[in-house]
PALUMNU-245672 format. One record per residue (C-alpha): x, y, z. Coordinates in Angstrom, 1 decimal. Layout:
[site [X; Y; Z]]
...
# end
This chain:
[site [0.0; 0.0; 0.0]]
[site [2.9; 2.5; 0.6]]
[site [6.4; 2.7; 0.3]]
[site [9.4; 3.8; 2.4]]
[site [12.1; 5.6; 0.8]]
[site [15.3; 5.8; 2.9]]
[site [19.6; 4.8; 3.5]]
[site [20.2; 8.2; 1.8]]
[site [20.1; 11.6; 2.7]]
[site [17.1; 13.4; 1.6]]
[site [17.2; 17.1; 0.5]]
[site [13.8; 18.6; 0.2]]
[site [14.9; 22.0; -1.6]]
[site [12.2; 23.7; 0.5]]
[site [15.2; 25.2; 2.0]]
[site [19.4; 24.8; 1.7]]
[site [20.0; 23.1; 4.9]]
[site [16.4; 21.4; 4.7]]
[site [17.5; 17.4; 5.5]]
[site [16.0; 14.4; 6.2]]
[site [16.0; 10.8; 6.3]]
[site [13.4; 9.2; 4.7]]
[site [9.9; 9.1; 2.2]]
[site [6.9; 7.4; 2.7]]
[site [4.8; 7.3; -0.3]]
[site [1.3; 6.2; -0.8]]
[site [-0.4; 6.2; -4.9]]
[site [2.5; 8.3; -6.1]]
[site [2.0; 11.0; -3.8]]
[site [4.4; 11.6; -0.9]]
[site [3.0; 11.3; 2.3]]
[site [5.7; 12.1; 4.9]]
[site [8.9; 13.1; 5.2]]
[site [11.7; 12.5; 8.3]]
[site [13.6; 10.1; 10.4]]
[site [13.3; 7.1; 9.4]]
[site [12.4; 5.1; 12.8]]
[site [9.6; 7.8; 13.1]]
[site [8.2; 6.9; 9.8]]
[site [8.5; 3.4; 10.3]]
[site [6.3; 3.8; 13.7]]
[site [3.6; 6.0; 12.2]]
[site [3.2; 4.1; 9.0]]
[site [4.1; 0.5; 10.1]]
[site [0.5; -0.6; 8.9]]
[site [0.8; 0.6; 6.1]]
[site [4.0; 0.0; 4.7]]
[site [4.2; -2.6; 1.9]]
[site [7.9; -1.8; 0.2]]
[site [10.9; -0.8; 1.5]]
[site [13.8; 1.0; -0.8]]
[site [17.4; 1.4; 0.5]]
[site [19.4; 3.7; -1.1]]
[site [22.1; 2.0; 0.2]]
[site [24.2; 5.9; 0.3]]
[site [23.8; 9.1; -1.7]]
[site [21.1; 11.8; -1.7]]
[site [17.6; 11.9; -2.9]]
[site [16.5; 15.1; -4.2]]
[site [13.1; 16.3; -6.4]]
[site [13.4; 15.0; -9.9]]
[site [14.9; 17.6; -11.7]]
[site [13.2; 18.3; -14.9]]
[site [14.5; 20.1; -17.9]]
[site [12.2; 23.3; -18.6]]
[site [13.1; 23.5; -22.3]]
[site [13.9; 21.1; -25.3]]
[site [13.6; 19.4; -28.3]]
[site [13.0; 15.3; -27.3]]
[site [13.0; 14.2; -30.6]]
[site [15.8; 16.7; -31.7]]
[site [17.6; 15.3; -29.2]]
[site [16.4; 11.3; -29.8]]
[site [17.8; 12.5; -33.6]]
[site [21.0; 13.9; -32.4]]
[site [21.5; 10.9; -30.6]]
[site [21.5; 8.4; -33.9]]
[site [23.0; 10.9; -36.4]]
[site [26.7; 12.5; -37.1]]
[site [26.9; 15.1; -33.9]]
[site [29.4; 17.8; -35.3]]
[site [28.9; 19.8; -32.3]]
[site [32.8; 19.0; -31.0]]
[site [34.6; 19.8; -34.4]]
[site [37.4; 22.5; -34.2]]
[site [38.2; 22.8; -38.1]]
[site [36.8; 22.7; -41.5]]
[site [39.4; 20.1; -42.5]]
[site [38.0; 17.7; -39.8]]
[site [34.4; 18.5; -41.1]]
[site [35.1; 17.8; -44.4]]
[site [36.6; 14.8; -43.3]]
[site [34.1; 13.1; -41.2]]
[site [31.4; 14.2; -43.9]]
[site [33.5; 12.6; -46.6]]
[site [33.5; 9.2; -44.6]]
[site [29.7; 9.5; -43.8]]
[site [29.3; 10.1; -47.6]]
[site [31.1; 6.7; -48.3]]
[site [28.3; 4.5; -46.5]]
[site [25.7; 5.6; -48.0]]
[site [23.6; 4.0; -51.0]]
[site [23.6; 6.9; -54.4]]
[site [20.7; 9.8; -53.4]]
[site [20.4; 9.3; -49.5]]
[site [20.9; 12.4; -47.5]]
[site [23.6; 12.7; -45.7]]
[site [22.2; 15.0; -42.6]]
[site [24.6; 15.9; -39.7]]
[site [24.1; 18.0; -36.1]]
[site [25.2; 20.7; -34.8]]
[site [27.8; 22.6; -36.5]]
[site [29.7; 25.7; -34.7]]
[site [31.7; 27.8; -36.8]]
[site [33.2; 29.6; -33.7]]
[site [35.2; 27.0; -32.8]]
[site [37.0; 27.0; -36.1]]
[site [40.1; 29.6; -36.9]]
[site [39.1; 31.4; -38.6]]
[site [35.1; 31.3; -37.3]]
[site [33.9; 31.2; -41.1]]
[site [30.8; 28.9; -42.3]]
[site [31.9; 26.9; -45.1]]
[site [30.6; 27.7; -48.9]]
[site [28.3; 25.3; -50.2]]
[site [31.0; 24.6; -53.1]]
[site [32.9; 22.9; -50.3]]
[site [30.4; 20.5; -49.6]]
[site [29.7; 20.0; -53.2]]
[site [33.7; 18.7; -53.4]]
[site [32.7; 16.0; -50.8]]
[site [30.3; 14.1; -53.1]]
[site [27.6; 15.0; -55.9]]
[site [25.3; 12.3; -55.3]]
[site [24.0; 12.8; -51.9]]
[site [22.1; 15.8; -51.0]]
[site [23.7; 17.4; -47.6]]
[site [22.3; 19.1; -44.8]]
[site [24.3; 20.5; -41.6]]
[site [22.2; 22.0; -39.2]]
[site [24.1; 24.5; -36.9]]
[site [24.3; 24.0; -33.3]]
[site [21.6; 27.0; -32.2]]
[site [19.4; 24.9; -34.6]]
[site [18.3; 28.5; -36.0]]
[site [20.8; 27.7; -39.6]]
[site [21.4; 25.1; -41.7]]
[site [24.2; 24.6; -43.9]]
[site [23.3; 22.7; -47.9]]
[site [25.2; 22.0; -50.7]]
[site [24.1; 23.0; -54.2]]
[site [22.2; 19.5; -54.8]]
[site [19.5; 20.5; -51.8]]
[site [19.3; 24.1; -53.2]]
[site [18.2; 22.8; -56.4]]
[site [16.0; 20.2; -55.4]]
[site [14.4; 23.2; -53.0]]
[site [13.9; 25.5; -56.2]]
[site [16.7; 27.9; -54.2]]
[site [18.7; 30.6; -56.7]]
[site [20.1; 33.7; -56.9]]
[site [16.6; 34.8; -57.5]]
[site [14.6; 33.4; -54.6]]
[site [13.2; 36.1; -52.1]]
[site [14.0; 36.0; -48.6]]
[site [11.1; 34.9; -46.5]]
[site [9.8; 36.7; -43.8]]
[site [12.1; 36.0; -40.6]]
[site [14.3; 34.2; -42.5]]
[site [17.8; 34.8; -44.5]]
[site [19.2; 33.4; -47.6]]
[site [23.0; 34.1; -47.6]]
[site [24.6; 35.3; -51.0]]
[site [28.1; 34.9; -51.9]]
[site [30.3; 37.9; -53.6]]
[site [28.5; 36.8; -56.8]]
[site [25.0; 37.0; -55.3]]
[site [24.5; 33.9; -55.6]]
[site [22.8; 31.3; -52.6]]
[site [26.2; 30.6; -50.5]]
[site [24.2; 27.6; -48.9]]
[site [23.9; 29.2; -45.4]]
[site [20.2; 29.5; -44.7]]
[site [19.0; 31.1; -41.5]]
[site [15.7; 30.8; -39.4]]
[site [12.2; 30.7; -41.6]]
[site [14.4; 30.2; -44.9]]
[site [14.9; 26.8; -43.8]]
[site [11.8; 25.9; -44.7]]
[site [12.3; 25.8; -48.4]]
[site [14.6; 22.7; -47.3]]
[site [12.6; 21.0; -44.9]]
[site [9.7; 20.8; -47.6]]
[site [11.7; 18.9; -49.4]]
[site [13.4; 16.6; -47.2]]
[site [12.0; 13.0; -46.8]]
[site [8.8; 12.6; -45.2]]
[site [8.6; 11.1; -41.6]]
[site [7.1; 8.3; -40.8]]
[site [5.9; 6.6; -37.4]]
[site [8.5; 4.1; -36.6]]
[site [11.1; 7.1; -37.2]]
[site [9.6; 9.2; -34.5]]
[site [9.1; 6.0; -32.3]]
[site [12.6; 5.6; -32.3]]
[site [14.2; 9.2; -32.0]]
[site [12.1; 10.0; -29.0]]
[site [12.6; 6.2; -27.2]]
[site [16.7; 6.9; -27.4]]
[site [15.6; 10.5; -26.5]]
[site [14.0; 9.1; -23.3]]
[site [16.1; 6.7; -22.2]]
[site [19.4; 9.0; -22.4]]
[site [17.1; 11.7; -20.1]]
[site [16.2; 8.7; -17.5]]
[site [19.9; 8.2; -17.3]]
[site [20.8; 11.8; -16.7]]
[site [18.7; 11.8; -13.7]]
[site [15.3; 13.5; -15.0]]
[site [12.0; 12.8; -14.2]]
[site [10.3; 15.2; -16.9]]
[site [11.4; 17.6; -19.5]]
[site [9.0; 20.7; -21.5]]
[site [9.2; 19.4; -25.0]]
[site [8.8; 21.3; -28.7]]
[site [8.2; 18.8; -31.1]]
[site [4.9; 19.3; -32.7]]
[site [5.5; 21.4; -35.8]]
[site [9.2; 19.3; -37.0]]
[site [8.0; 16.2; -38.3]]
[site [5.0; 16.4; -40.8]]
[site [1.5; 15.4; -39.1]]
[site [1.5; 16.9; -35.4]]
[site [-0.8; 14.1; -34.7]]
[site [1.5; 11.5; -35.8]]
[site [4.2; 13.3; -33.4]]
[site [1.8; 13.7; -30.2]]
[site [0.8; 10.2; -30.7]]
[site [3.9; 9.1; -30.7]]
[site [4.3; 10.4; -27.5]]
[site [1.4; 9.0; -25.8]]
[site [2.7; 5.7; -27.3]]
[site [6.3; 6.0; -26.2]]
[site [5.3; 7.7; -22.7]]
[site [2.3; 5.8; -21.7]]
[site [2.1; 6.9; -18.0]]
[site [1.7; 3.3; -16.8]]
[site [5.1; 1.1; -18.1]]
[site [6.6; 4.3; -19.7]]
[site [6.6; 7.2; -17.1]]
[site [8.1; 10.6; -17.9]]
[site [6.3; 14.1; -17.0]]
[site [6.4; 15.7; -20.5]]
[site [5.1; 19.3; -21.1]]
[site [4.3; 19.3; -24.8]]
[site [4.7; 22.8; -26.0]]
[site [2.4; 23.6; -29.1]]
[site [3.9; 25.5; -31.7]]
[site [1.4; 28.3; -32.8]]
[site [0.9; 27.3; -36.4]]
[site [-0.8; 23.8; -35.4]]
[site [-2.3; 24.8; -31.8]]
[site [-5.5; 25.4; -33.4]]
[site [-5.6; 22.1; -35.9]]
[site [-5.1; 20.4; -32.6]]
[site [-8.1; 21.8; -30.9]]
[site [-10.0; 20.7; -33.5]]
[site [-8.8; 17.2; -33.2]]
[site [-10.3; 17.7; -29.5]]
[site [-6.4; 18.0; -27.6]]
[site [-6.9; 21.1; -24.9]]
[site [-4.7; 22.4; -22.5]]
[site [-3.7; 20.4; -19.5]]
[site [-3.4; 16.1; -19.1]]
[site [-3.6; 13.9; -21.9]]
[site [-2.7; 11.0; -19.8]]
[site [-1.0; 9.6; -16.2]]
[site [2.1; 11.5; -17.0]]
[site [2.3; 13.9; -20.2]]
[site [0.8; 17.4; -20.4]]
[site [-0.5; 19.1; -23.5]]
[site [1.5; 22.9; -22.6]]
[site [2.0; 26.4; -23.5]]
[site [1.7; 27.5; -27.2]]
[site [5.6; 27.9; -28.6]]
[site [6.1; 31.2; -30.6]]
[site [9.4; 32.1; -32.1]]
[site [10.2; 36.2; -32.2]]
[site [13.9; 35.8; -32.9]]
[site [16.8; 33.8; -34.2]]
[site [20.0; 33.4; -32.3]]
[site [23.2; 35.2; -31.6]]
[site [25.1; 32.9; -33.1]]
[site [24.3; 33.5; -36.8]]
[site [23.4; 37.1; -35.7]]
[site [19.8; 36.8; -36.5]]
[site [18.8; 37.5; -32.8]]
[site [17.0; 40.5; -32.3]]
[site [18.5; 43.3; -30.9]]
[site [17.7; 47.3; -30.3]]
[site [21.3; 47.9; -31.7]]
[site [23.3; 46.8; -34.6]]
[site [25.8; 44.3; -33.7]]
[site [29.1; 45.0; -32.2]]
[site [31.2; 42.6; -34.7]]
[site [28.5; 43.5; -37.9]]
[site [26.8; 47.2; -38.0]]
[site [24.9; 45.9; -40.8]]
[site [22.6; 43.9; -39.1]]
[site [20.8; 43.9; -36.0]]
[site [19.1; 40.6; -36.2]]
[site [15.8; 38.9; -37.3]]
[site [12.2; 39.6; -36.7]]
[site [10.3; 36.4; -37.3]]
[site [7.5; 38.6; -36.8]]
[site [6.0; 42.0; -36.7]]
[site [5.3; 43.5; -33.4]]
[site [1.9; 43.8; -34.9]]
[site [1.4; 40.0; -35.9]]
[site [3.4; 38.6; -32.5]]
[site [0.4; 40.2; -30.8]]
[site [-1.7; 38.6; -32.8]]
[site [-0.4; 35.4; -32.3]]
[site [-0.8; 35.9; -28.5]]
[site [-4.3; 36.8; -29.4]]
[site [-5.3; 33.6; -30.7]]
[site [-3.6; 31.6; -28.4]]
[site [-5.8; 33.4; -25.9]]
[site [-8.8; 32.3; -27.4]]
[site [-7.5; 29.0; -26.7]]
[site [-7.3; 29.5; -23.6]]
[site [-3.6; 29.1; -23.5]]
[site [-0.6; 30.5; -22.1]]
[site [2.6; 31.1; -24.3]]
[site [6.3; 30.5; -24.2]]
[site [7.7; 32.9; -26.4]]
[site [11.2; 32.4; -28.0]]
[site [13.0; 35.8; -27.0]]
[site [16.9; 36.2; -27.0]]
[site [17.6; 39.4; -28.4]]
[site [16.3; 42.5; -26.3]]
[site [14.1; 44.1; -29.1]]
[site [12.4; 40.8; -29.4]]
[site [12.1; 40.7; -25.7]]
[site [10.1; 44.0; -25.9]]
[site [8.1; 42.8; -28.6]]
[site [7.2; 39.9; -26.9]]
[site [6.5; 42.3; -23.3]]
[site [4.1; 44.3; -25.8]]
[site [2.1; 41.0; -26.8]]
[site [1.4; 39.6; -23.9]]
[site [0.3; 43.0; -21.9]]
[site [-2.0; 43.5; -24.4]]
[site [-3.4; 39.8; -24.2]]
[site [-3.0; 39.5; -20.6]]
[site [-2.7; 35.3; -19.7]]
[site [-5.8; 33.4; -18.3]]
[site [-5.7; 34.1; -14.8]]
[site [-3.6; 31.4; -12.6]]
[site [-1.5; 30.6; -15.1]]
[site [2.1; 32.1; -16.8]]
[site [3.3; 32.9; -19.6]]
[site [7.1; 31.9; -20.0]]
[site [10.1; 33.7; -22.2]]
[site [12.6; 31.5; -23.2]]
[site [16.3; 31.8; -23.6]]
[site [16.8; 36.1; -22.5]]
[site [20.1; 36.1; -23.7]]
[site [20.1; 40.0; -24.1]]
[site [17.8; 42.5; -21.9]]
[site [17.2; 45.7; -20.3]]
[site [16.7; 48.0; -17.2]]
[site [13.7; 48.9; -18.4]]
[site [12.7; 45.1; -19.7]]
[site [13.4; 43.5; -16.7]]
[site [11.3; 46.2; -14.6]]
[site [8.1; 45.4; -16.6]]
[site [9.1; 41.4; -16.1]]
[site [8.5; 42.1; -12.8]]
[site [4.8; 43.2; -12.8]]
[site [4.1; 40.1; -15.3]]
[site [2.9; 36.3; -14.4]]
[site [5.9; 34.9; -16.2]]
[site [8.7; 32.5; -16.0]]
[site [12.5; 32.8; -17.5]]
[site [13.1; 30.3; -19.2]]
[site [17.2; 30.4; -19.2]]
[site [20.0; 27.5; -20.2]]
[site [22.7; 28.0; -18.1]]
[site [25.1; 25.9; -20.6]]
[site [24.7; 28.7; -22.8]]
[site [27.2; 31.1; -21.1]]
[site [29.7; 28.2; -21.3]]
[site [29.2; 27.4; -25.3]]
[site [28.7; 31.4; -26.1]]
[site [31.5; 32.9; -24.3]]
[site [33.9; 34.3; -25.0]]
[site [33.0; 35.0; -28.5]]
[site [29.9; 36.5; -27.9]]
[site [31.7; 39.4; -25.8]]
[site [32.5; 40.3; -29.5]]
[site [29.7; 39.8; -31.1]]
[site [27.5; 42.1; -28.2]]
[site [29.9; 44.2; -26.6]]
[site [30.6; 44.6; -22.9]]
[site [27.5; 47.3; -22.6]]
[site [25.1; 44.7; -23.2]]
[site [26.5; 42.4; -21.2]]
[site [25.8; 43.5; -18.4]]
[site [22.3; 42.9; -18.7]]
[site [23.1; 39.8; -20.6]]
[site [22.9; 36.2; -19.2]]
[site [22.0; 37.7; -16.5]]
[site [20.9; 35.0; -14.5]]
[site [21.7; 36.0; -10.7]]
[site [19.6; 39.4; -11.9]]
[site [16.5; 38.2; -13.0]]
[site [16.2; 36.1; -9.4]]
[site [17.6; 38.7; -7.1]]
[site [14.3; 40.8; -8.7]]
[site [12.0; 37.8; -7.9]]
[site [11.7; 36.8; -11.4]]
[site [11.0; 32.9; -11.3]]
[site [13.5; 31.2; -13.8]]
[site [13.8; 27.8; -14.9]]
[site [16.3; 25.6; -16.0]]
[site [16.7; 24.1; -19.1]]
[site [19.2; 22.7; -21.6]]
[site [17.5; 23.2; -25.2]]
[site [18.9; 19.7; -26.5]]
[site [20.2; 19.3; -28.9]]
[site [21.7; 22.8; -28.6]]
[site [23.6; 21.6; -25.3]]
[site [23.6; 18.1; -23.9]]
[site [20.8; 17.4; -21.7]]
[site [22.7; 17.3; -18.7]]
[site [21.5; 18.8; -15.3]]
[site [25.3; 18.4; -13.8]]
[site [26.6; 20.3; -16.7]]
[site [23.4; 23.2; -16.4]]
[site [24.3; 23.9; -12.4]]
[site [28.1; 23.5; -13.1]]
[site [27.6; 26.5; -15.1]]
[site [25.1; 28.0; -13.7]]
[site [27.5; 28.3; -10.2]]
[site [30.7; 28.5; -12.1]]
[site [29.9; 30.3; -15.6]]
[site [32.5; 29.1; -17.7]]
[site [33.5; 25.7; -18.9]]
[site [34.1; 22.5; -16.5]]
[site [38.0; 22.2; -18.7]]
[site [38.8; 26.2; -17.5]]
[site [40.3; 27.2; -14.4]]
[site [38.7; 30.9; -14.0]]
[site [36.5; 33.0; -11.8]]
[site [34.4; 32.6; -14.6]]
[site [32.5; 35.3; -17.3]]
[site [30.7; 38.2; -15.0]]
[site [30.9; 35.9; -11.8]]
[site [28.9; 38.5; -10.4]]
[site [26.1; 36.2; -12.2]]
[site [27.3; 33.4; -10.5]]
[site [24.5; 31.4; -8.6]]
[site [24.6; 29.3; -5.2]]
[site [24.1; 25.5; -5.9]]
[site [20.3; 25.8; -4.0]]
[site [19.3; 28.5; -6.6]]
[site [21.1; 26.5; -9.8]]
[site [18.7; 23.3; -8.4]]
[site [15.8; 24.8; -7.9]]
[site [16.1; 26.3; -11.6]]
[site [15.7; 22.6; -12.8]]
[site [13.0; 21.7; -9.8]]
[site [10.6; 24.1; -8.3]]
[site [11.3; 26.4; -11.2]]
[site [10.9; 24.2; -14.1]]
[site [7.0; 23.6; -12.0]]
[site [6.7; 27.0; -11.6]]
[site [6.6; 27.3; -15.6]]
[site [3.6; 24.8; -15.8]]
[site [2.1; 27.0; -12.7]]
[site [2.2; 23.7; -11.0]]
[site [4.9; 24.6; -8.2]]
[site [2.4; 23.1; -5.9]]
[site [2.7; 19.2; -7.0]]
[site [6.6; 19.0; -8.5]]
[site [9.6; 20.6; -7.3]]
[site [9.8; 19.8; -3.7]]
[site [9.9; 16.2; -1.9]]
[site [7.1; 17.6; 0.3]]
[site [3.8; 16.3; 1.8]]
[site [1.2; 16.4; -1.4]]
[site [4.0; 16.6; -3.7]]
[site [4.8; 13.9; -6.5]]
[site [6.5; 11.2; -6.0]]
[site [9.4; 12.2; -8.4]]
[site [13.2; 11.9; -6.9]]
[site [16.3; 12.0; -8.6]]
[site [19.1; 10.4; -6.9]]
[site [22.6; 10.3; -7.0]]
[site [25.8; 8.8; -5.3]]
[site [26.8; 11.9; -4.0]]
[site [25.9; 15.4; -3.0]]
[site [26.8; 18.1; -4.5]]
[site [26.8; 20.1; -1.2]]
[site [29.8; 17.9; -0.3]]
[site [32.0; 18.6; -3.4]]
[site [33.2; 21.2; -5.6]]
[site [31.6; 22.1; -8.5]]
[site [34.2; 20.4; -10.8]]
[site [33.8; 17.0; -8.9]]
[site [29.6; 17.5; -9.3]]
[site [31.0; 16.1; -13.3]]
[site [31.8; 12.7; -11.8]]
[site [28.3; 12.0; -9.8]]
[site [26.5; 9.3; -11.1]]
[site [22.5; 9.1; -11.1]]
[site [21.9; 5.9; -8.6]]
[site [18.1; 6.3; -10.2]]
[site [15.8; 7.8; -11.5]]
[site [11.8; 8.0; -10.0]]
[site [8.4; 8.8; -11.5]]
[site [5.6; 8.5; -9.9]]
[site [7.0; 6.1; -7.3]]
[site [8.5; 4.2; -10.4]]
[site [12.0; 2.9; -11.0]]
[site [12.6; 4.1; -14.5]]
[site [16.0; 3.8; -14.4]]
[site [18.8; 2.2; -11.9]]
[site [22.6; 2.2; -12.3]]
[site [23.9; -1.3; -11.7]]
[site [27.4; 0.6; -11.6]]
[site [26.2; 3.1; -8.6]]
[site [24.6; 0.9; -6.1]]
# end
């Protein structure tokens, strides 16, 4: 009937030095929480399975506030590029991938990042076209906001010197104004209508990988945008209720909706809220920027390293609110997609004119770049940051180039927005960085890279370990306006741990790397066990 959780210490997160010994559990819903002894004598009728930790700590399952399970699930079974240094070791690993494959298949990689080459240039498409003729090539860049073709995909994609830019989106020309192969944000699109078409088993297997690499990382839910990537969103949040059937598959999944099929799902009869034991239908995704990586974020002034350019609007301030509108007569909140600062104020102006439905919040992802002024009407709104503390290790230092030290200072500001009672969550936005909470609070305390020795970039940014773990616990519930159920181990609360060998209270933030998840617990549920950590 109930179940005893104990041999470990237990950190509730309710506050730093909050500890305890045990769990009892009854129906997935934690009961009690103390000395063990104690529990044993109140419950000892009731008690039906014991767990023994056998060492470690238990703490809430931490969940990941923002990414792509599928991306990731994809990233996971196709050529990750995200570690190359050089455009000779590109070319290379693309010119062996090229070898295995049968005459016309695609030859699609992950996560290029020219700023780790010297010099930080994006190859021309003429380079891939030396690689091989007979395989059309796709490289998506690491923000996921560019992609990277060679001249076989621009012609199957109807893509010459001729074609228009579409709105928010950016078809790079070469000295001879012609297509260079670099396509940025909604220009994309022209490829992925011609890419193969996805089919059910496909999906089925992306997200299963997807899943199982999150149960090993120690996560007990993540806040997902996948519906709008993969041909029928049906087929997609089927999948999902299929992979993650809250009985033998448990994971608490927050499906965001991107705007442009929120409303073909309500039709289909999906609203806001459960769809089943463990996944969510969530918060309509809207996109108002790029990223700062290709420069196509949006920003109030031109760019430090390029004058000529101040980003991309994906949308007018105009049609943003719009967008907000009708995701109000769904009765919906929004996360908005905001990294720039002049796409943050676009995105302020949309949702105070469509206020959200009351005892719910909006959430603004990413906030890469912001404001005095910004961040003071933050505060009067029901909103969450959504923020990825990797990102201050993969962007810097060259983004002190690209934004200048002004901006900066209101920039990854993460320590800012929470010392002005702005909730944030954590999240990774896999397969833009590894979905790895360790690696999100290492940076988050130490902003800079686990191989640096430093004080890190603006330590004045720098959080404590409680506030970099509540990010990926009570924050990442406060975005779903459910802070009442997830995020704590707490009378009433879910029955969601994640546990590891060690604590991170009892290390240093570069020994946090070498903790291993012991398990991994939804809904009272085993999902996952290290035979290596018991």
């Amino acid at each position: 009937m109930g179940t005893l959780w104990y041999g470990a210490k237990v950190r509730t997160l309710e506050t730093e030095n909050d500890l305890h010994e045990a769990v009892y559990v009854e129906d997935g819903i934690i009961q009690d929480v103390g000395e063990k002894a104690e529990l044993e004598r109140t419950y000892s009728n009731r008690i039906t399975e014991y767990h023994d930790i056998s060492g470690g700590v238990i703490y809430p399952g931490f969940v990941d506030s923002h990414l792509h399970m599928i991306g990731h699930g994809e990233k996971l079974q196709r050529i990750d590029l995200s570690e190359i240094t050089s455009v000779e070791t590109l070319m290379h690993v693309l010119k062996k991938r090229a070898e295995e494959l049968n005459k016309g298949e695609w030859l699609i990689a992950e996560g290029f990042n020219e700023n780790l080459f010297t010099p930080a240039v994006v190859p021309h498409r003429s380079e891939l076209d030396e690689i091989t003729s007979e395989h059309p090539i796709v490289l998506t860049r690491v923000c996921r906001h560019a992609m990277l073709v060679n001249s076989y995909v621009l012609e199957l994609a109807g893509i010459n010197a001729s074609t228009p830019d579409p709105p928010g989106g950016l078809i790079v020309k070469d000295t001879e104004g012609l297509p260079s192969g670099y396509l940025h944000d909604q220009a994309q699109e022209y490829v992925r209508d011609v890419m193969p078409d996805i089919d059910g088993d496909y999906l089925h297997s992306a997200l299963t990988d997807s899943l199982n690499d999150l149960w090993s990382k120690g996560f007990t839910g993540a806040h997902t945008e996948d519906l709008n990537y993969y041909g029928d969103p049906d087929l997609t949040l089927q999948t999902f209720l299929n992979v993650i059937d809250g009985e033998k598959q448990k994971f608490r999944a927050s499906l965001l909706v991107h705007h442009e099929v929120a409303g073909s799902l309500k039709e289909k009869g999906y609203t806001y809220g459960d769809l089943n034991n463990t996944i969510e239908l969530g918060a309509v995704k809207v996109f108002a920027d790029g990223a700062l990586g290709g420069r196509t974020a949006l920003l109030r002034q031109p760019y430090s390293d390029d004058p000529s350019t101040s980003g991309v609007a994906i949308y007018t301030r105009s049609q943003l609110s719009d967008i907000v509108r009708e995701a109000r007569k769904l009765e919906m909140p929004v996360a908005i997609h905001t990294i720039g600062d002049l796409a943050l104020e676009y995105a302020l102006d949309a949702i105070e004119e469509n206020p959200v439905p009351a005892g719910l919040r909006d959430r603004l992802i990413h906030l890469q770049v912001t404001g005095p002024d910004l961040l003071n009407r933050l505060q009067k709104l029901p909103v969450v940051l959504d923020i990825q503390p990797r990102f201050v290790a993969s962007d810097f230092p060259w983004v002190e180039e690209r934004l200048g030290p002004e901006r900066l200072e209101y920039g990854f500001a993460w320590k800012t927005y929470l010392d002005m009672g702005i909730a944030c969550a954590g999240g990774s936005d896999a397969p833009i960085e590894p979905p790895d909470p360790l690696l999100g609070i290492h940076a988050a305390v130490t902003r800079r890279k686990p191989e640096e020795n430093h004080k890190g970039y603006y330590p004045e940014q720098k959080l404590t370990l409680f506030e970099a773990l509540r990010l990926f616990t009570t924050g990442s519930a406060q975005a779903i306006s459910q802070e009442e159920e997830y995020g704590l181990i707490k009378k009433g609360y879910k029955a969601d741990f994640t546990i590891f060998d060690h604590d991170l209270f009892d290390l240093s933030p570069d020994e946090w790397l070498n903790v291993q998840v012991k398990k991994t617990v939804v809904d009272n549920t085993v999902v996952y066990e290290n035979q290596a950590a018991k």
